[in-house]
KOLTIGU-70984 format. One record per residue (C-alpha): z, x, y; residue in three letters. Coordinates in steps of 0.25 Angstrom, whole numbers, padded with zeros to 4 digits, always signed. Example, Ala and Ser with C-alpha at 12.3 -4.5 7.8 and 13.67 -1.06 7.14 Angstrom:
+0031+0049-0018ALA+0029+0055-0004SER
This chain:
+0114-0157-0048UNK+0102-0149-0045UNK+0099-0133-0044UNK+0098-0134-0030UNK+0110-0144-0025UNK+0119-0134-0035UNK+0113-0123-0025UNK+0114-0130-0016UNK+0129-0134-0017UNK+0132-0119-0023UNK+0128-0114-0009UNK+0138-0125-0002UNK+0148-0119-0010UNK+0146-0104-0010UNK+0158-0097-0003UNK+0166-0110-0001UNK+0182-0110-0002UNK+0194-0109+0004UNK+0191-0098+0011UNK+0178-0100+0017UNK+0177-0102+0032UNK+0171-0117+0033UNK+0156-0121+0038UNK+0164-0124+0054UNK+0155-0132+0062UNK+0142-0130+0054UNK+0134-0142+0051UNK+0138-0149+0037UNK+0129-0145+0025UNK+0118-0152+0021UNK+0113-0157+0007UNK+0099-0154+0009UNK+0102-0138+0012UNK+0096-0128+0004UNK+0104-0115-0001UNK+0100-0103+0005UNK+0110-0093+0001UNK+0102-0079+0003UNK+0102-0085+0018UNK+0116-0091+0018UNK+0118-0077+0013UNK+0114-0070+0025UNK+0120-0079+0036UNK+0132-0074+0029UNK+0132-0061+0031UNK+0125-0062+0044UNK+0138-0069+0049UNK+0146-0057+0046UNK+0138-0052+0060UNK+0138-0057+0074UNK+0125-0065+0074UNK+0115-0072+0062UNK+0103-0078+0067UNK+0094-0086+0059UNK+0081-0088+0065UNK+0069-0097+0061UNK+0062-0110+0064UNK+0064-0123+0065UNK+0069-0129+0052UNK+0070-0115+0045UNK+0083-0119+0040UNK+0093-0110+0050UNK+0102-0120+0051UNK+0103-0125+0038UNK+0104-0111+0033UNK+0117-0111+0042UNK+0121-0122+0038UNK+0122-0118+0024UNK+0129-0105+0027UNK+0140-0110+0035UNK+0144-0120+0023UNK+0142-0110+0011UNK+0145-0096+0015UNK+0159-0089+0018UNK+0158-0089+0035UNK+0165-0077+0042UNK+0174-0087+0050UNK+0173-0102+0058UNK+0160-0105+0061UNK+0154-0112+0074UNK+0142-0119+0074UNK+0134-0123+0086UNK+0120-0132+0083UNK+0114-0128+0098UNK+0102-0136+0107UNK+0092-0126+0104UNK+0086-0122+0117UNK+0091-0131+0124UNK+0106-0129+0122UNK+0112-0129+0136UNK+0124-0117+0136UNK+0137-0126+0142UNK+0133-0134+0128UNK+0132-0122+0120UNK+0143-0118+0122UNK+0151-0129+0122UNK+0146-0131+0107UNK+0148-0117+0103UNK+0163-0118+0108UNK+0166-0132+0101UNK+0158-0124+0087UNK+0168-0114+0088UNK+0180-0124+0092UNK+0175-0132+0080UNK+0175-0121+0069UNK+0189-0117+0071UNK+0187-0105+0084UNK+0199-0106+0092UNK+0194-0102+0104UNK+0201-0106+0119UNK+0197-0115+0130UNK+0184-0114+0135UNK+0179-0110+0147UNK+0169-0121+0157UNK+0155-0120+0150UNK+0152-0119+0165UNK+0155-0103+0163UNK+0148-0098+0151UNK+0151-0081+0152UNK+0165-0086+0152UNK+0163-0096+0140UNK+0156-0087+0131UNK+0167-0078+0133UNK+0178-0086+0131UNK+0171-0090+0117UNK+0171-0075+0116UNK+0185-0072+0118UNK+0188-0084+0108UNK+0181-0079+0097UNK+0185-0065+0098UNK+0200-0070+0098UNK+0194-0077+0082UNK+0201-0068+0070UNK+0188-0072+0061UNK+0174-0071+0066UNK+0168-0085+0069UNK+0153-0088+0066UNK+0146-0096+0077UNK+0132-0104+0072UNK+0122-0107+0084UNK+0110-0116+0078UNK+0097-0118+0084UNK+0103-0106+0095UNK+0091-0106+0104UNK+0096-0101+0119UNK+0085-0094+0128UNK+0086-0080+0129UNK+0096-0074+0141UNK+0101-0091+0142UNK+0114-0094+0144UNK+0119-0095+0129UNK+0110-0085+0124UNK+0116-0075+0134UNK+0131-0083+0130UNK+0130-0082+0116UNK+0127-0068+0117UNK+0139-0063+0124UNK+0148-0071+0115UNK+0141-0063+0103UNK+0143-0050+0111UNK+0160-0053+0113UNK+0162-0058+0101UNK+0158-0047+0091UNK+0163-0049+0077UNK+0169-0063+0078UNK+0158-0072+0081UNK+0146-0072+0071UNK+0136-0081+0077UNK+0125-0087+0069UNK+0111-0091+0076UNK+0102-0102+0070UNK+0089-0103+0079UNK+0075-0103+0079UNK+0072-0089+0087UNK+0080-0077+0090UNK+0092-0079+0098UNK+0093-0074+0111UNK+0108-0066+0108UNK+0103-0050+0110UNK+0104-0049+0096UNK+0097-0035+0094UNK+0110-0026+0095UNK+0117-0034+0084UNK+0103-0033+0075UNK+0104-0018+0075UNK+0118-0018+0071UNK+0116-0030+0058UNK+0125-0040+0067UNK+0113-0050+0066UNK+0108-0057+0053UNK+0095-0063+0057UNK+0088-0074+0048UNK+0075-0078+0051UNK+0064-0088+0049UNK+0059-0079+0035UNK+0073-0078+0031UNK+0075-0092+0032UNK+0062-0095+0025UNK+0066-0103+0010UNK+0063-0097-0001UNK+0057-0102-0014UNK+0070-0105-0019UNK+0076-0113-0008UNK+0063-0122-0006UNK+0065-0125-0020UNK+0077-0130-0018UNK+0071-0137-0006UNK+0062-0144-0013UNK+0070-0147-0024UNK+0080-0155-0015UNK+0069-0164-0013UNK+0067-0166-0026UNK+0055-0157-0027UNK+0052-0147-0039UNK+0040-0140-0038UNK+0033-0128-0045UNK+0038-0114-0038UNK+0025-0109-0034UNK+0024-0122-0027UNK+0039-0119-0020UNK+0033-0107-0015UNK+0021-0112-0009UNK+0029-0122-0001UNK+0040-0110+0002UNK+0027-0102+0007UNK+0020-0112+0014UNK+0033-0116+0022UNK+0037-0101+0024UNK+0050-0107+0018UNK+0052-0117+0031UNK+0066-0125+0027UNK+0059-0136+0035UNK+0045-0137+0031UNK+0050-0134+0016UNK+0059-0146+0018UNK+0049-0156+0024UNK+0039-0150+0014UNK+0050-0155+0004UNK+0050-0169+0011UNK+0034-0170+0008UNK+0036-0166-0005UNK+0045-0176-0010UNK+0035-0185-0006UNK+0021-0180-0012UNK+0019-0182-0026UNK+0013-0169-0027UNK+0022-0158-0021UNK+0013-0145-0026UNK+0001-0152-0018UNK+0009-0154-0007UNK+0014-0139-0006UNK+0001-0135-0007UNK-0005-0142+0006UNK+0007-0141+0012UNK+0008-0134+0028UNK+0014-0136+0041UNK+0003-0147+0044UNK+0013-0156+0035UNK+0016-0169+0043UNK+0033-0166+0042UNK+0031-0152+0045UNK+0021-0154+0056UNK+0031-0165+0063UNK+0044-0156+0059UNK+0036-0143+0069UNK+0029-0151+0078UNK+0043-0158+0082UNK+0052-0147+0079UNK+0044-0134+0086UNK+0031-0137+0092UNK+0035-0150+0101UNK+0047-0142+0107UNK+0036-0131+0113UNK+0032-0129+0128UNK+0017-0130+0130UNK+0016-0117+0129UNK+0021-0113+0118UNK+0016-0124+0110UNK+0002-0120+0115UNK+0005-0105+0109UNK+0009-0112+0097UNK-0003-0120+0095UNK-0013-0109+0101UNK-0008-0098+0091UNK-0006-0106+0077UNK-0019-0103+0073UNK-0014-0089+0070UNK-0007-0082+0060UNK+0000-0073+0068UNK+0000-0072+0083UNK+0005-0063+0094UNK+0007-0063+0108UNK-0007-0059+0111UNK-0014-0068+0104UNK-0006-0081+0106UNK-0010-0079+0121UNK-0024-0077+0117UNK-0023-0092+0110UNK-0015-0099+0117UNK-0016-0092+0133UNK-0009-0085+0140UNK+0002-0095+0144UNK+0005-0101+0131UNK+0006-0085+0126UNK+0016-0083+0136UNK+0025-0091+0126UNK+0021-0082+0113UNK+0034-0074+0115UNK+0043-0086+0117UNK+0036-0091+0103UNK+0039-0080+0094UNK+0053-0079+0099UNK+0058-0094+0099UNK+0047-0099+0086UNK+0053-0095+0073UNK+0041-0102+0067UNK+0033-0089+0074UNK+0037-0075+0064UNK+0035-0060+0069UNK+0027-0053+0059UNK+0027-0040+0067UNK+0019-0033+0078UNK+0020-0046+0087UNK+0012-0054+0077UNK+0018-0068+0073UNK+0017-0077+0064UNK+0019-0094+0062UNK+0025-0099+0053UNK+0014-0107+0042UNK+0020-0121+0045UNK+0020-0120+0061UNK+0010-0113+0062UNK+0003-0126+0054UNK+0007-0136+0061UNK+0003-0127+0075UNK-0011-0128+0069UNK-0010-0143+0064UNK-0004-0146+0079UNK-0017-0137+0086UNK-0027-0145+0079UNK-0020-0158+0083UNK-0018-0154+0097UNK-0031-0145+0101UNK-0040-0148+0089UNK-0053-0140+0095UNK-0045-0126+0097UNK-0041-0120+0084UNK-0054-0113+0083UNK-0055-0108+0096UNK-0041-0103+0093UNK-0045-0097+0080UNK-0059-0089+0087UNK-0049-0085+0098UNK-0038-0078+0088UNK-0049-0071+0080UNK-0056-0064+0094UNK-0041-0058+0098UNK-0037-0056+0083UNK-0052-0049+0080UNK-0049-0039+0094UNK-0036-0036+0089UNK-0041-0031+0074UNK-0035-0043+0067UNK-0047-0046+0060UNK-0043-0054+0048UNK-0034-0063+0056UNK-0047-0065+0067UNK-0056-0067+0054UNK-0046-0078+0049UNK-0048-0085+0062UNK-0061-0086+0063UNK-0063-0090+0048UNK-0054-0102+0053UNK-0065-0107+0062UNK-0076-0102+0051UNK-0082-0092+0062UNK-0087-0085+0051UNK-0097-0078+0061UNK-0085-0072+0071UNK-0078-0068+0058UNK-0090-0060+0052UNK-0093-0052+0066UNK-0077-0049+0067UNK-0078-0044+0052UNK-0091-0036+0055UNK-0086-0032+0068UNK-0074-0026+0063UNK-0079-0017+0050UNK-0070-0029+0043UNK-0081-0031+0033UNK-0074-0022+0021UNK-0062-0034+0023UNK-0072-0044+0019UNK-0076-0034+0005UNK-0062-0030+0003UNK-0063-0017+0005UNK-0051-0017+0015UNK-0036-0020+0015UNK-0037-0030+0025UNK-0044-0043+0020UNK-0051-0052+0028UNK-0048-0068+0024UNK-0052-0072+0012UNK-0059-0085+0017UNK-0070-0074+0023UNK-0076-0071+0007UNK-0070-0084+0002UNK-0077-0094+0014UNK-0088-0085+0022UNK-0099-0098+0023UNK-0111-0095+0016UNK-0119-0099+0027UNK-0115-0085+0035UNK-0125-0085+0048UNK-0134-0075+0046UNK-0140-0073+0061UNK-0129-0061+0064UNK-0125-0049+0054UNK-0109-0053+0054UNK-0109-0066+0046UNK-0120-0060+0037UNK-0113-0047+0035UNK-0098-0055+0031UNK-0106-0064+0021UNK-0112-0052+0013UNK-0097-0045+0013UNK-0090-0056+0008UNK-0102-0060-0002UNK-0099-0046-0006UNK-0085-0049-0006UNK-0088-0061-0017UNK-0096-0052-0026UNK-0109-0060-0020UNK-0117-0048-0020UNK-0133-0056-0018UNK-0124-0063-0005UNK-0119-0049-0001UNK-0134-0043-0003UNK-0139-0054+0005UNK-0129-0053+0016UNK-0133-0040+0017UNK-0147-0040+0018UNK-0146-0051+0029UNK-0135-0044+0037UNK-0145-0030+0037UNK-0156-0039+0042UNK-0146-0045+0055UNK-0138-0030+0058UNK-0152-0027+0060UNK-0156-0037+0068UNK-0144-0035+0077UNK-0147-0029+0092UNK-0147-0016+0096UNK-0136-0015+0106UNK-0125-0022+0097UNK-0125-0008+0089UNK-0109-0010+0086UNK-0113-0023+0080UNK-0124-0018+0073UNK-0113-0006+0068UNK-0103-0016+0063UNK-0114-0025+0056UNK-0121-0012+0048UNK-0106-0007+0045UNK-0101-0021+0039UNK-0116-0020+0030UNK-0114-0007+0025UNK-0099-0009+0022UNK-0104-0020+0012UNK-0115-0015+0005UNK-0105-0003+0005UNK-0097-0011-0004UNK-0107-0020-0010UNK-0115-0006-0016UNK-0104+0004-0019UNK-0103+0001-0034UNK-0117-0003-0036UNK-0127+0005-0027UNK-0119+0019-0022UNK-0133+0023-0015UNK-0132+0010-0008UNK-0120+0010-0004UNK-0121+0023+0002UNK-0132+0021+0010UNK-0122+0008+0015UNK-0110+0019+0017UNK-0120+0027+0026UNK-0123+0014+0035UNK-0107+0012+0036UNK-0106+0026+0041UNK-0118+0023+0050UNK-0112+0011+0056UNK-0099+0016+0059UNK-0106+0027+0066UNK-0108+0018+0078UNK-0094+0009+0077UNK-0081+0013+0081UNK-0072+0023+0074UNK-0060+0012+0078UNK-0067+0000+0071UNK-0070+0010+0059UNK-0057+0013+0056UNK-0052+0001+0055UNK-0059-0002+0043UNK-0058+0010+0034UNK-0063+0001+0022UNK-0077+0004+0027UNK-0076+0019+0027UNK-0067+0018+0014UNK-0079+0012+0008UNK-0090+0021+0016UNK-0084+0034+0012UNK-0082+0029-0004UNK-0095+0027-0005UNK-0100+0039+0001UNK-0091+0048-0006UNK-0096+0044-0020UNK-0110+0045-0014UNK-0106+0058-0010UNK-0100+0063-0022UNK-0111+0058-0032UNK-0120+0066-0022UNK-0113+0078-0026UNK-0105+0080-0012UNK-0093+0081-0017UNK-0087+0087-0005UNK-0093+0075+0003UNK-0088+0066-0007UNK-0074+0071-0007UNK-0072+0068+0009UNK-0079+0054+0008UNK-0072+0049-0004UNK-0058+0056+0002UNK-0062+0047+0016UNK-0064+0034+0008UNK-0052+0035-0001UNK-0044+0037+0013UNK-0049+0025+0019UNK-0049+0016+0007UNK-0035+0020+0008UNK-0035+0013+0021UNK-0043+0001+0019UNK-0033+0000+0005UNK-0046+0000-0002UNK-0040+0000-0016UNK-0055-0001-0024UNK-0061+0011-0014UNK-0047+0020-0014UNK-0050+0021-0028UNK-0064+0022-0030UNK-0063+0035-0019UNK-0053+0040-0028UNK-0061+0040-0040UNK-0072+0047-0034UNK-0062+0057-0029UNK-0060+0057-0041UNK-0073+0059-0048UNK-0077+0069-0036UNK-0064+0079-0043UNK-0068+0076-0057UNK-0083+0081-0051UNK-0077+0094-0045UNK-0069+0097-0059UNK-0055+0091-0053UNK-0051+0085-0063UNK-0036+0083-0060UNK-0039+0078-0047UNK-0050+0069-0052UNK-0040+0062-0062UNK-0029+0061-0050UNK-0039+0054-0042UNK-0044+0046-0053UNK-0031+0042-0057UNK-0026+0038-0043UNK-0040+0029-0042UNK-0032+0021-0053UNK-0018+0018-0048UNK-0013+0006-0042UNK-0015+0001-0029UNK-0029+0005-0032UNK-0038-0007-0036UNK-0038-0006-0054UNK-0052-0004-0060UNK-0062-0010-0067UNK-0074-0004-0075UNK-0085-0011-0066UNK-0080-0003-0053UNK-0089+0009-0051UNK-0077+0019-0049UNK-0073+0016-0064UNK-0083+0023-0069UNK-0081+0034-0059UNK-0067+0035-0063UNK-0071+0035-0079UNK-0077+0048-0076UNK-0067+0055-0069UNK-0057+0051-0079UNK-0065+0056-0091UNK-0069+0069-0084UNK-0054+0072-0081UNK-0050+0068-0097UNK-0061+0080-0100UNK-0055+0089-0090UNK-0042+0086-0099UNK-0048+0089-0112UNK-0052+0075-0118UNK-0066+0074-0119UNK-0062+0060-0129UNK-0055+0054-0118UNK-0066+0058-0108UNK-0076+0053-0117UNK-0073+0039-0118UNK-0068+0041-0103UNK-0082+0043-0099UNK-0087+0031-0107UNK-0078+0022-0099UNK-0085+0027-0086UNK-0100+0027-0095UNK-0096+0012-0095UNK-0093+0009-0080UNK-0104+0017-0075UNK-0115+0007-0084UNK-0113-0004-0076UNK-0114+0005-0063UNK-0122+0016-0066UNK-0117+0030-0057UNK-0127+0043-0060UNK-0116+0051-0054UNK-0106+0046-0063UNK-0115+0047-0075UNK-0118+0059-0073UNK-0105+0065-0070UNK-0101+0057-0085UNK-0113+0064-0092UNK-0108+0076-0089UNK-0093+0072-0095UNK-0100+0068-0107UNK-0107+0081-0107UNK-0095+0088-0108UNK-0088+0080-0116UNK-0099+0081-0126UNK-0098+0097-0124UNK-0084+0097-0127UNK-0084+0087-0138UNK-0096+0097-0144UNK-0094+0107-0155UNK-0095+0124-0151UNK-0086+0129-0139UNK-0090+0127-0126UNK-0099+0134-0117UNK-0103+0134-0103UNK-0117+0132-0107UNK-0116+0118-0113UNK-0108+0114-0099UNK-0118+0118-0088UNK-0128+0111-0097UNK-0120+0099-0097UNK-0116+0101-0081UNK-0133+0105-0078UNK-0138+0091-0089UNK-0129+0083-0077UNK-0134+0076-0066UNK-0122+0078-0056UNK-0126+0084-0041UNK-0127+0100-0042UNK-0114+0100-0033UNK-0107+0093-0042UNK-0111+0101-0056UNK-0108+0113-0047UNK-0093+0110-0045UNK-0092+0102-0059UNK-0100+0113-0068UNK-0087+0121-0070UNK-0078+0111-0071UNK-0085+0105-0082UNK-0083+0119-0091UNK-0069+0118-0088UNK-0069+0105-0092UNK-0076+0108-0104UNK-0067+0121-0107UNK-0054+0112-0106UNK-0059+0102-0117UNK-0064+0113-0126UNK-0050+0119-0125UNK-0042+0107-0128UNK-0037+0110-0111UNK-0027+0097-0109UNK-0028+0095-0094UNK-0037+0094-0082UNK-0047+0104-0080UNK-0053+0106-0067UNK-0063+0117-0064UNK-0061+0119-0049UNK-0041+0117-0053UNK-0040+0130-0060UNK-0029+0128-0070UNK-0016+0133-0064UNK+0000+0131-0068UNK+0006+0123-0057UNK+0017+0130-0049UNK+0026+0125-0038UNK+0021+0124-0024UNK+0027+0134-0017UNK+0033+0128-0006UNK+0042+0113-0011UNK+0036+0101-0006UNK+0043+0093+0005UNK+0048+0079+0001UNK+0039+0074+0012UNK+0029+0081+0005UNK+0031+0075-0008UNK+0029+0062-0002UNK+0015+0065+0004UNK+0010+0074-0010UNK+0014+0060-0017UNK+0006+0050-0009UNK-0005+0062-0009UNK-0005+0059-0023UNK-0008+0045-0022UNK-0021+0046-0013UNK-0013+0042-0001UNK-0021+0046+0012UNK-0013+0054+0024UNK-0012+0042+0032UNK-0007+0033+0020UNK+0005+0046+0015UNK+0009+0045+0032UNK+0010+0029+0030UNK+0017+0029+0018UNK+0027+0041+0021UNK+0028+0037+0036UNK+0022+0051+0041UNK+0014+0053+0052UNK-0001+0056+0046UNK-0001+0072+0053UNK+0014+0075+0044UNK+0007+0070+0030UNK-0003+0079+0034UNK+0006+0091+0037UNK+0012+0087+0023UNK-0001+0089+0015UNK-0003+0102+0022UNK+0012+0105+0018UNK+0009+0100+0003UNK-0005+0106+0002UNK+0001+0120+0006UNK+0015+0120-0005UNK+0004+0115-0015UNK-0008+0125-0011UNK-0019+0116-0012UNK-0027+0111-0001UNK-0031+0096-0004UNK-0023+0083-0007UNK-0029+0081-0023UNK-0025+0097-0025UNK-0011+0092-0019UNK-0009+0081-0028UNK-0015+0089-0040UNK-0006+0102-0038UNK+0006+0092-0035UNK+0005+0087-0048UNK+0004+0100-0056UNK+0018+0104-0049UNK+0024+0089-0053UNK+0026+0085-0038UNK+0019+0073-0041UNK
């Protein structure tokens, strides 16, 4: 006997004997089933309520599922079952059959009364149930009544005057019409539905293996994934199988354009549709997700009249929030397959169509998608351009464009309009093809200019989109360059609107970290502190990992310039936790951070281990040369040498070390005396940062306690969180973190969030 039949046959007999109610009038069992006990399971507790409804597709496997319950799990008492006419089930019929179902599985109940008078029926079955000792489980399969009918209303009633006796089980494709809303808010429905009833890995194993199939697991779960775990198209997926002689290959190419599978929906759902609703099918398979709105922009106005009737009787169609839905993979295939048979020259129309309305409502990467389908590279380009969306194309925000934009983009990109010029130069950039890129970006300068005069927003969007990717592009190589490229950003934004703006705060990320380290190696350290504080807000936005922490590290280097040394090793430190993006020695920032690092180790007292420190970032800085970073190093290496010399230290030797530098006058003027502290607390053996401008002081407790609400916003505080992402992640309004900082900043006597941080962690709050 194999794995699977002894599982099989374990299941069959689980919770057998001589006390157990027996299976009623459910169907026999089959051989073919496969166990599911974590569903059977469920149906059996669900049965200790009034109703269980199990909702999915066609060939989901409801009724097997039921099947295997009634003959392997203990049943609350007799049990009834009713295989109804879906939709067409006429209520003198249904009745008649529930009655017999009942009569059948051992309910005594009394005469009937003439079908002819269904109020009066429904409660006699009523009274005759009630009048049971034990509770009495009533299965309805393929229950498919229309809403407010006849035996939707019947069935109902029967439910609401037999509370605690009946415990009706639904098997049907959509949500039956039985005012179930009052029993949800009370746990008296258990609701399976299509994701429930999905298989998993497990159990399409042991389909497969039923049809003599053994494949590798990966190749399991690819068949498990491509199916969603669809009992049916699993099972005739198994049938093909077993006559290829190459089974991995055919789960590879397998899809819902499969000759059985295309026959079994075709048959089973599409050839049962009105006109209608078959034309909303056909109209909106194209799609990955629709909604009421754009089915009617596809398909017309009387075809989308039907959209609310779809996604309440299709369980093929899944809510996926917010009035969005979505097919499933195999339907939606054959939909496709059955479009290009029936109206072969509309599927690109129908693409162009859903990119315009997906475009105007913001959903960029689904409108891109579409016209990438059709390879309107030219309509992509302007929509990318258009929409500031040129940092997706780089990377440099959390929303990503397809991947067939870098991986596919023709080489043969029209070069008469700006758009298609300006997407081949970000996505040569994108590929590390930087002759393409420079290319791209000389012939795009040439067409922005060429472009008329009173298409000035046009103009705008082209300069911004050119100035993002040489923003990029020159940032670790030419920080003169890409200044003057931050400059024309600010410049183009000037003249688009603040709306369009903020919707890609990649861009301004990127902006305001490049003028913040132009800034500070400028010497305007007050101006630098604002930009650099901008950038790493908005970075935090974009969920740019790579410029959060290269506006941390200069934060950090812009403290270690102002003799603030602790705060400089906290930043530093932060700019090298997870989730930030891990180093490597040929980024830029690296050598930044080197430095920072080894001024805070002679700040502590360890000129050795600031020595070799500084070498570390001696090495990242001779394959991209930095005279500011240089020059702030000299002067480490000055001191250290100073400190490593013999005779006692004088303030002489420093101020000739600090006057030899070649650091702006602003920044010598703030650093100078730093720089003698520094040197004081190495001669004196001092363990511990030094910082000239944080005057040693005990710590002492604040004199007010801190709130527990506080404590919360003091820890995110600590981890670089913005206001707006503490009030996301603590579920505050943005205006009460703000009155919690205040709070925090008064008990702790400091007037910024980095003093905050650093007095908290004198006092152990942190």
């Amino acid at each position: 006997m194999t794995e699977g039949a002894r599982r099989t046959q374990d299941s069959r007999t689980r919770d057998t004997g001589p006390d157990r109610e027996s299976a009623g009038t459910a169907p026999p069992l089959p051989g073919w089933l496969v166990p599911r006990p974590r569903l059977t399971d469920r149906l059996a507790r669900g049965v200790l309520g009034s109703v269980t409804v199990v909702v999915g597709p066609v060939g989901a496997g409801k009724t097997a599922l039921a099947v295997e319950w009634a003959h392997t799990r203990r049943l609350p008492g007799p049990l009834a079952w009713v295989t109804c006419d879906g939709q067409a089930e006429q209520p003198a019929v249904f009745w008649q059959r529930v009655t017999h179902a009942l009569r059948s599985a051992g309910v005594e109940l009394a005469e009937p009364v003439t079908s002819d008078d269904l109020p009066l029926l429904v409660a006699a079955l009523a009274a005759g149930l009630n009048e049971h000792v034990e509770p009495v489980v009533l299965v309805l399969d393929d229950f498919h009544p229309a809403p407010s009918s006849p035996i939707a209303e019947g069935v109902t009633t029967l439910l609401r005057h037999t509370p605690g006796v009946l415990r009706m089980v639904v098997l049907a494709r959509r949500d039956p019409p039985l005012h179930l809303r009052r029993g949800r808010l009370t746990s008296d429905v258990t609701e399976l539905r299509t994701a429930d009833l999905a298989f998993d890995d497990r159990e399409t194993a042991e389909l497969l293996a039923q049809h003599g199939i053994d494949v590798p697991k990966q190749t399991v779960s690819t068949l498990r994934r491509r199916t969603e775990g669809w009992a049916a198209g699993l099972r005739l997926a198994a049938m093909s199988m077993e006559k290829s002689r190459e089974p991995d290959r055919f789960v590879a190419q397998f899809a819902g354009d499969d000759e059985a599978i295309a026959s079994y929906l075709v048959e089973e759902v599409l050839d049962a549709q009105s006109a209608g609703m078959r034309r909303l099918l056909l109209m909106t398979s194209l799609l990955d997700s629709v909604n009421a709105e754009l089915a009617v922009e596809l398909s017309g106005e009387e075809a989308g009249r039907h959209f609310a009737v779809l996604v309440r009787e299709n369980s093929f169609l899944r809510p996926i929030g917010q009035g969005w839905y979505r097919c499933h993979q195999m339907f939606a295939d054959v939909l496709r397959m059955c479009l290009r048979h029936e109206a072969p020259g509309l599927e690109a129309s129908l693409h162009r169509q859903a990119a315009a309305w997906l475009g105007e409502h913001g959903l960029l990467v689904d409108a891109v998608r579409h016209l990438l389908a059709v390879d309107d590279w030219d309509q992509a380009a302007r929509l990318i351009v258009h929409r500031l969306a040129i940092g997706q194309v780089l990377g440099l925000a959390k929303t990503r464009l397809p991947v067939e934009v870098v991986r596919h983009l023709p080489d043969d990109a029209p070069a008469d309009e700006p758009e298609p010029v300006l997407l081949a130069a970000a996505v040569a950039q994108a590929r590390g093809d930087d002759a393409t890129c420079a290319r791209h970006l000389e012939l795009s300068a040439r067409l922005i200019g060429c472009l008329p005069p009173e298409d000035n927003g046009r103009e705008a969007r082209c300069r911004m989109a050119h100035a993002v990717i040489r923003m990029e592009r020159l940032r670790s190589r030419d920080p003169k360059a890409a200044r003057t490229a931050a400059a024309d950003a600010e410049a183009a934004g000037l003249q688009l609107p603040h709306a369009l703006l903020v919707q890609s705060p990649e861009i301004l990320a990127l902006t305001l970290a490049i003028r913040g380290s132009s800034e500070l190696r400028a010497g305007n350290l007050k101006a630098a502190e604002a930009s650099l504080t901008g950038g790493l807000k908005a970075a935090g936005a974009a969920a740019n990992g790579t410029l959060r922490r290269d506006c941390l590290v200069e934060l950090a280097l812009l403290d270690a310039l102002r003799g603030r040394f602790r705060a400089a090793d906290e930043l530093a430190t932060l700019a090298t936790q997870p989730p930030l993006p891990s180093w490597t020695t040929a980024e830029p920032s690296s050598a930044a951070l080197h430095l920072v690092r080894a001024w805070v180790e002679l700040a502590r007292g360890e000129p050795r281990r600031a020595r070799r420190t500084l070498a570390r970032s001696e090495a990242a800085l001779s394959g991209r040369p930095d005279a500011f970073l240089s020059a702030f190093g000299s002067l480490a290496a000055g001191l250290i040498g100073l400190a490593e010399g013999a005779g006692g230290p004088t303030a002489a030797p420093v101020g000739d070390v600090v006057a030899r530098s070649r650091l702006p006058g602003a920044v010598l003027r703030s650093l100078g005396p730093a720089c003698t502290t520094v040197l004081g607390s190495v001669r004196m053996g001092r363990v511990g940062p030094a910082a000239a401008s944080e005057p040693p002081t005990g710590p002492t407790a604040p004199a007010e306690r801190l709130s527990a609400r506080e404590r919360d916003v003091l820890d995110r505080l600590a981890q670089m969180m913005t206001t707006e992402e503490i009030a996301q992640e603590l579920y505050l309004s943005v205006n009460t973190v703000k009155t919690h900082l205040k709070s925090v900043y008064r008990k702790l006597s400091v007037s910024r969030r980095s003093a905050a941080v650093r007095r908290a962690r004198e006092l152990e709050l942190l």
